[in-house]
N, C-alpha and C positions, 0 to 999 in steps of 0.2 A: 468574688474570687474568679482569676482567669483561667483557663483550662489546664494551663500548667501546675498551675497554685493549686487544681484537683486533685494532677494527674500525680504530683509530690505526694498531697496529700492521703491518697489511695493508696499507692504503695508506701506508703510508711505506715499506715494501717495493717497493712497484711504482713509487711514486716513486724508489728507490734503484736500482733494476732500469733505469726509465727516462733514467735521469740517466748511469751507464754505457753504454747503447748509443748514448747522444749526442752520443757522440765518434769520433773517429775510426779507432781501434783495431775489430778484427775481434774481437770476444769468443765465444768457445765456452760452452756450457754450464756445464762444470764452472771455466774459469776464474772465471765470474762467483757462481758456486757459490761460492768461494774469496774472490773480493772481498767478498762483503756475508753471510761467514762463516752461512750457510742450506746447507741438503742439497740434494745434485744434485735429486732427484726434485718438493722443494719450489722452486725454479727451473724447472724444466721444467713444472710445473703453472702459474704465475705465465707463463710467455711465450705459451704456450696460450692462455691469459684474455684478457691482452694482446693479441693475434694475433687473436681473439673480436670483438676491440672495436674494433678496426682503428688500434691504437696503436702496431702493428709489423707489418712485413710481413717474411720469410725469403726469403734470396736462396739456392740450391743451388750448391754448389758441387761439384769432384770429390771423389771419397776419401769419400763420406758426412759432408762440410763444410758448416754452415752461417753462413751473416752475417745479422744480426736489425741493423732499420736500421727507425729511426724516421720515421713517417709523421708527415705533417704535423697530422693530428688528435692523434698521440702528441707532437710538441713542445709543444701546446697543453694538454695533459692534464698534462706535466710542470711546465710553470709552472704551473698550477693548485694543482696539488700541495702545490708550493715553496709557495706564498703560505698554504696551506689549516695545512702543518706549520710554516712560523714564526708564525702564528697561534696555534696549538695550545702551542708552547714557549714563546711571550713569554706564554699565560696560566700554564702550568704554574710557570717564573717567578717571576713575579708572587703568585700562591700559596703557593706555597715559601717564598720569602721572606717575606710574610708571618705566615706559620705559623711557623715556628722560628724570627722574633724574637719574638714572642708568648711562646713555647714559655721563651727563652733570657731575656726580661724578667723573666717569674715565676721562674725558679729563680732570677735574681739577684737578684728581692725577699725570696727566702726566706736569703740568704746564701751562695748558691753561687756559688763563686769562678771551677771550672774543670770539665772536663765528658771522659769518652772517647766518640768517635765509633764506631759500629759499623752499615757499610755503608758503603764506601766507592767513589762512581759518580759521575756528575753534580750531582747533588743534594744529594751532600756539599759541591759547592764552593758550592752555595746556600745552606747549613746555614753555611757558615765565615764568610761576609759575614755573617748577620746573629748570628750570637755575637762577634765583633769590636766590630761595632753595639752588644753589649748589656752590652760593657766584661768579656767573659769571655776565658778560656785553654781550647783545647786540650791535653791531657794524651797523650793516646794516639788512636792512630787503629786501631782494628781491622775484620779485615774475614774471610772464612773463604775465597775466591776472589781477593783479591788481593795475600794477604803478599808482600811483599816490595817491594814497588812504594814510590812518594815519594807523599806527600797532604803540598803544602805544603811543611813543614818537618820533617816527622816519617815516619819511616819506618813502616810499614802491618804491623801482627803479626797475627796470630791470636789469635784469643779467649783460647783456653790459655794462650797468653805473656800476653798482657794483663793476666786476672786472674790472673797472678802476681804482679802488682807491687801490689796490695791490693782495696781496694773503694770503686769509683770510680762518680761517677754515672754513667751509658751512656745516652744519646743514642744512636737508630735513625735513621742519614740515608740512609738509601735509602727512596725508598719502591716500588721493585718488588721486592725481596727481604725489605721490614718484617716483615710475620709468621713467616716463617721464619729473619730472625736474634735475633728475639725467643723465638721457643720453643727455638732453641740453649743463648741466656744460659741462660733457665731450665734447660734440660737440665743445663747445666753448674754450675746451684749459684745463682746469682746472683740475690738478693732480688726480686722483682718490683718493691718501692716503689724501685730502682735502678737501674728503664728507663724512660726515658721517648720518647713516641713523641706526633711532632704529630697535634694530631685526637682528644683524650685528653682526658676530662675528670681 
């Protein structure tokens, strides 16, 4: 991950952090831990900062209880947030899609019919619209984290299962797990000229 891909991902953390204490539930540390699936100690670093910045202020309770209750400069930071990350998605989006019908136009100038996916996340359901767009079939959906699951119409295997069934061309639609389900395939056998990945000459 490059420093931007952090620095995204940090603030939409604290955006997520902020957007839970902005209700009216009492959250504890490790619940919120739990909600927005991060380690206790990286939450308790995150309300610190926040508490820093004067986006939450902590009420004491007995028993060693706390209540983390957003200040008014923190509902102001929150929407900011909101606006700063649907910005950021509707460009991501936007690229996306245009990327992988690009991607999905030339293999179907070359005669390709149908395609297996490999990475299966958000970005896959951006990858489906635009090969539908470009008059293609999905074949198989694979992924090494989320066998088993539905993408669509088709059930989600594993790589292993996958190329069981022969030699298919592979499409990488993730793009925060691309390089590492890319050097998988290869691990596992599969031709290089048999992946392809947006952003490729």
């Amino acid at each position: 991950m490059n420093g931007d891909d952090e620095k995204v991902l940090d603030t939409y953390r604290s955006f997520l952090l902020l957007s839970e204490l902005s209700g009216d539930q009492q959250l504890s540390q490790r619940e919120l831990a739990k909600r927005l699936g991060i380690a206790l100690g990286l939450v308790n670093s995150y309300l610190k900062n926040l508490v820093a910045k004067g986006f939450i202020r902590v009420n004491n309770f007995p028993k060693n209880r706390y209540a983390y209750l957003l200040t008014p400069k923190g509902f102001a930071e929150k929407s900011r947030l909101a606006y700063q990350h649907l910005s950021y998605f509707s460009g991501l989006y936007t690229v996306a899609r245009q990327d992988y019908l690009k991607l999905f136009k030339g293999m179907a100038a070359q005669g390709v019919k149908s395609v297996a996916f490999c990475g299966i996340d958000e970005v896959a359901e951006i990858a489906y619209l635009s090969l539908k767009e470009a008059g293609m079939e999905m074949v198989l959906a694979m992924d090494t984290e989320n066998a088993g699951a539905k993408f669509f119409d088709r059930a989600v295997v594993t790589p292993a299962i996958a190329l069981l069934s022969g030699n298919h061309n592979i499409v990488i639609t993730s793009l925060k797990r691309g390089e590492a389900l890319r050097e998988e395939l290869l691990r596992m056998g599969v031709e290089p000229g048999r992946i392809f990945q947006t952003g490729q000459k």
